[in-house]
C-alpha positions as CSV (number, residue, x, y, z in Angstrom):
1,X,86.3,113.0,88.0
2,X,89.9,113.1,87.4
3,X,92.3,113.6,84.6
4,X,95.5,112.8,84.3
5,X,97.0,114.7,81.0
6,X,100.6,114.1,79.9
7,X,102.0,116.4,77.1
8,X,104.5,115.5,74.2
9,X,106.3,111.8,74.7
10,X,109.6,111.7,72.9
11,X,110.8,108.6,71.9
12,X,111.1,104.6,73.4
13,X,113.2,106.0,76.8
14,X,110.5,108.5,77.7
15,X,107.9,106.0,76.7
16,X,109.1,103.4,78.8
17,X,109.6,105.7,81.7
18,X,105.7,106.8,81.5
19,X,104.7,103.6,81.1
20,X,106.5,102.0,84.2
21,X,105.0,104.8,85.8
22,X,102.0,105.4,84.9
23,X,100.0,102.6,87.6
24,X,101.1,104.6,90.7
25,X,100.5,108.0,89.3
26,X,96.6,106.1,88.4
27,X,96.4,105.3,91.7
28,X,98.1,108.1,93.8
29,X,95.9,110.1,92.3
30,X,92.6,108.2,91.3
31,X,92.7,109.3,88.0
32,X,89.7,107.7,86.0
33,X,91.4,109.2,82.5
34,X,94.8,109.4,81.5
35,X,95.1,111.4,77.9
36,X,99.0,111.5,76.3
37,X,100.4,113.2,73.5
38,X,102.3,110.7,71.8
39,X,102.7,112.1,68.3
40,X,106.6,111.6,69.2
41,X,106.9,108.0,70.6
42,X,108.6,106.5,67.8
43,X,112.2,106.0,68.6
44,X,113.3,108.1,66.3
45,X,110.8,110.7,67.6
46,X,109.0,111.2,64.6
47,X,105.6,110.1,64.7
48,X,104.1,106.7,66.5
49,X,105.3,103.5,66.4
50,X,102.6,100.0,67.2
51,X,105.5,99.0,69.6
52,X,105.1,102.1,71.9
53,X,101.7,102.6,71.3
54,X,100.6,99.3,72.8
55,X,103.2,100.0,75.4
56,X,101.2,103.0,76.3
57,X,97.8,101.8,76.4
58,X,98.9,98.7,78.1
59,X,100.5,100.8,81.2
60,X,97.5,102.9,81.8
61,X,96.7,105.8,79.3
62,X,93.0,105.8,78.1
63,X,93.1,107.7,74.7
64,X,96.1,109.0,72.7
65,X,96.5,112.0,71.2
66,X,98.3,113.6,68.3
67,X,99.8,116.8,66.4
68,X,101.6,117.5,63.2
69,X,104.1,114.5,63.4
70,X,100.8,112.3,63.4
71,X,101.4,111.4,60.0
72,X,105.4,111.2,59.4
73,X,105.6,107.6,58.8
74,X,103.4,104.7,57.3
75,X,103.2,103.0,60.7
76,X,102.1,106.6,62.2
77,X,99.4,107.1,59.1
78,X,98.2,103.2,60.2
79,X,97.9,103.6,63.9
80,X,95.3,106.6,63.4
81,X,92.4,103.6,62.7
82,X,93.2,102.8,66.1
83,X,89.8,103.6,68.0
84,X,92.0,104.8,70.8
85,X,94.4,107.3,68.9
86,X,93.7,110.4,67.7
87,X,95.3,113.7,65.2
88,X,93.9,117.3,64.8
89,X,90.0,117.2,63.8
90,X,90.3,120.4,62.0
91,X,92.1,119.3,59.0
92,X,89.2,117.6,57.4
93,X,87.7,114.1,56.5
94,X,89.7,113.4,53.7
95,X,93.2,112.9,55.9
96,X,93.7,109.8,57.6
97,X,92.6,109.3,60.9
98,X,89.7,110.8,63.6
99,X,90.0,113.9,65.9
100,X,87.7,113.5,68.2
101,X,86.8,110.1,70.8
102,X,84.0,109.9,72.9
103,X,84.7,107.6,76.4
104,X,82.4,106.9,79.3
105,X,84.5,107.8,82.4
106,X,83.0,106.9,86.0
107,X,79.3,106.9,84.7
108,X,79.8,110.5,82.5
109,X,80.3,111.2,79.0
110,X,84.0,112.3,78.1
111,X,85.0,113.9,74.6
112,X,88.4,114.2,73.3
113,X,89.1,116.6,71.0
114,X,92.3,117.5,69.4
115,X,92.9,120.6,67.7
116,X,96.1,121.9,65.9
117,X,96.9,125.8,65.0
118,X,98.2,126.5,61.9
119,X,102.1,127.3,62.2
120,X,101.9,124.1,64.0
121,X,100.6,122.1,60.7
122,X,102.4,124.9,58.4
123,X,104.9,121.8,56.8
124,X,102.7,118.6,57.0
125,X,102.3,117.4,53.7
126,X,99.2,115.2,54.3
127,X,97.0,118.0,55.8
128,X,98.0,120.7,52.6
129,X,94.9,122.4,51.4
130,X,92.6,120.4,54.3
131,X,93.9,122.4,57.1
132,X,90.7,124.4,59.1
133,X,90.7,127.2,61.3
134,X,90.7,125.6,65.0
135,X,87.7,126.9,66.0
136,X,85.4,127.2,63.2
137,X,86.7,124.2,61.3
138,X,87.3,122.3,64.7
139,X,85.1,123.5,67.8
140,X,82.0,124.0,66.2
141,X,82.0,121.2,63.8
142,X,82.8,118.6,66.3
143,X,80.4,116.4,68.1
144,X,81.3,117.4,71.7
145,X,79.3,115.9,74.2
146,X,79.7,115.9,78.2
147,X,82.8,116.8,79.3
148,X,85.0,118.3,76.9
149,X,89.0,117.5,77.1
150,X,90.9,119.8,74.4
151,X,94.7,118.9,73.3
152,X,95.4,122.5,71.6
153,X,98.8,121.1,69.5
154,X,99.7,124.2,68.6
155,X,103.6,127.2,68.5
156,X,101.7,130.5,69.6
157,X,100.3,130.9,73.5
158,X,98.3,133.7,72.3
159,X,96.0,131.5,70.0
160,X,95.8,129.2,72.9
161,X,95.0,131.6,75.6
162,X,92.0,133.5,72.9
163,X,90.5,129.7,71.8
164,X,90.1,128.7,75.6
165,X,88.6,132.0,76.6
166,X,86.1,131.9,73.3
167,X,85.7,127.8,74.9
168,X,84.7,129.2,78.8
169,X,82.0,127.1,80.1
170,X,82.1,124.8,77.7
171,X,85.4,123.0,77.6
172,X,86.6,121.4,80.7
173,X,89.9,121.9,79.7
174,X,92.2,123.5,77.1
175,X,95.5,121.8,77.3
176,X,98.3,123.0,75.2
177,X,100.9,120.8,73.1
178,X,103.2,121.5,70.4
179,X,106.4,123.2,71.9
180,X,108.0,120.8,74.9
181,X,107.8,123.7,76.9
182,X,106.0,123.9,80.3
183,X,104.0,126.9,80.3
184,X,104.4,128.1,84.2
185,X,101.1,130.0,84.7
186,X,97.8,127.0,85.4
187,X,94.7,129.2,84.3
188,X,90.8,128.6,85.8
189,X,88.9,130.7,84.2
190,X,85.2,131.8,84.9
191,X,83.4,129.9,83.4
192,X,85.4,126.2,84.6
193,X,88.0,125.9,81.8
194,X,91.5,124.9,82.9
195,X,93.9,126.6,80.3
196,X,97.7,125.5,80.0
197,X,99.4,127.5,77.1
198,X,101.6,123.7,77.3
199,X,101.9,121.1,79.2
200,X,105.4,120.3,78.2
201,X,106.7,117.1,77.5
202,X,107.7,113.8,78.6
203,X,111.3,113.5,77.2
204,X,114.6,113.9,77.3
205,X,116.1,117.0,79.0
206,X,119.6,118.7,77.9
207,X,118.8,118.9,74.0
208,X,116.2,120.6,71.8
209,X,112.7,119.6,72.5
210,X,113.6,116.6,73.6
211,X,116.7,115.8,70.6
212,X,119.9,116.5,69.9
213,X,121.1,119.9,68.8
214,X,124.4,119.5,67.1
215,X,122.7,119.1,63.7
216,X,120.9,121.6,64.4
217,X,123.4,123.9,65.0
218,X,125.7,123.2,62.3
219,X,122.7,123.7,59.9
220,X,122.2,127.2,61.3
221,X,126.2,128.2,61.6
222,X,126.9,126.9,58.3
223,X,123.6,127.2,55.8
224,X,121.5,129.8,58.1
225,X,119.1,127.2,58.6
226,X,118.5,124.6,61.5
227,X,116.5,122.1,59.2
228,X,118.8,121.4,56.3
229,X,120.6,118.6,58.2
230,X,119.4,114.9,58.8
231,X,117.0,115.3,62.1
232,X,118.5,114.3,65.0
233,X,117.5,111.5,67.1
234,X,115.9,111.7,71.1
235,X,118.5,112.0,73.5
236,X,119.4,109.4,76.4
237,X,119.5,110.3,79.6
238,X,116.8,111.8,82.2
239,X,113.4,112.1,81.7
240,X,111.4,115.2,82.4
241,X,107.4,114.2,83.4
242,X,105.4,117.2,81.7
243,X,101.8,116.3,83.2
244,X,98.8,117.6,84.3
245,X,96.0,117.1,86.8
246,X,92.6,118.1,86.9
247,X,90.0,117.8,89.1
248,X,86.3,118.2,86.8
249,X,82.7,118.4,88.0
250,X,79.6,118.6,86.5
251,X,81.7,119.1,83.3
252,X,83.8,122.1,84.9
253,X,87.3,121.9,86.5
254,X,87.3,122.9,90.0
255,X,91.3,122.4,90.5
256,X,94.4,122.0,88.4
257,X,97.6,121.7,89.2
258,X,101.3,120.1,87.6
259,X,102.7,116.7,88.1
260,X,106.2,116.4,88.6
């Protein structure tokens, strides 16, 4: 079986550019899954949007995934009852939306399961007071069956890195979200889990995670603090294809490498 995993899309340009090419990666690599991040494919790069969503689905990827921007808009908060999107399991029942999808993938059992740590939920309003620990409120509550794909949507490496080794042998994958960053180091560990600490993202290069800075900047010069301006919008200009591949038998990845 392969997997085709793509981290964090920012934005319409970034979505566009996946989805255009998206049917050669499929076939240049005979992916039979394609899993995306796309917390971030609203123009505005905060949370999803039906246009890029369908966009999305329709060029090739199999099941979308989420973080903590899953919820910043009502469009966002609507497109969770989509039975191919999902957000972080461990927050709960009571929040909007499912974190875990179960596909049959060249004749096997496939689960999708999204987890989120919590600096990475820390500010998102519609989680407060649901929020779980990721592997007591999210591993071992969820219904995992076959093969076992984790999105990890989470800031720190080192909770990433501890969750995947606690998960050896019994996730195919741990595949970390959350920061844009490409992690360098690709991980098989003992037991057939691929670890990446993150993926990085689809999205503009030259700015902050994919954004502008300059709002940014002037909110740390002049107040001491980043976030007290209006949030920049996704930058134009090149896209940067943060994507992996793996390579999973009998529920255990047997290679792993980036795409680029």
């Amino acid at each position: 079986m392969i997997i085709l995993f793509f981290g964090d899309v920012v934005g319409e340009a970034a979505t566009a550019y996946l989805t255009e090419r998206l049917p050669q990666l499929r076939a240049e690599h005979g992916a039979d899954l394609v899993v995306a991040n796309a917390e971030n494919c609203a123009p505005d790069g905060l949370g999803m949007s039906h246009k890029q969503v369908e966009q999305l689905l329709g060029g090739g990827v199999d099941v979308i995934t989420g973080g903590n921007h899953s919820w910043d808009n009502p469009e966002s908060v609507a497109l969770l009852d989509h039975p191919r999107v999902v957000r972080p399991f461990n927050v709960g029942t009571k929040v909007p939306g499912r974190g875990e999808l179960r596909v049959e993938v060249a004749g096997e059992t496939v689960t999708v399961l999204n987890l989120a740590d919590p600096c990475a939920m820390r500010h998102v309003e519609a989680t407060a007071g649901h929020f779980e620990p990721a592997y007591h409120g999210g591993w071992l509550k969820a219904s995992r069956r076959g093969t076992v794909i984790v999105d990890y949507h989470g800031d720190h490496v080192i909770e990433k890195q501890i969750f995947a080794r606690a998960v050896d042998g019994e996730a195919a994958a741990v595949l970390g979200t959350h920061t844009h960053e490409p992690t360098l180091p690709l991980h098989l560990l003992p037991g057939g889990t691929a670890l990446v600490s993150d993926v990085g993202m689809c999205g503009p290069v030259g700015g902050v995670q994919g954004f502008g800075y300059a709002s940014f900047v002037k909110g740390l010069k002049a107040d001491g603090n980043p976030m007290t301006r209006p949030l920049p919008t996704p930058l134009s200009g090149d896209i940067v294809l943060g994507a992996v591949r793996l390579e999973i038998h009998g529920g255990r990845t047997t290679r792993l490498e980036r795409l680029s």
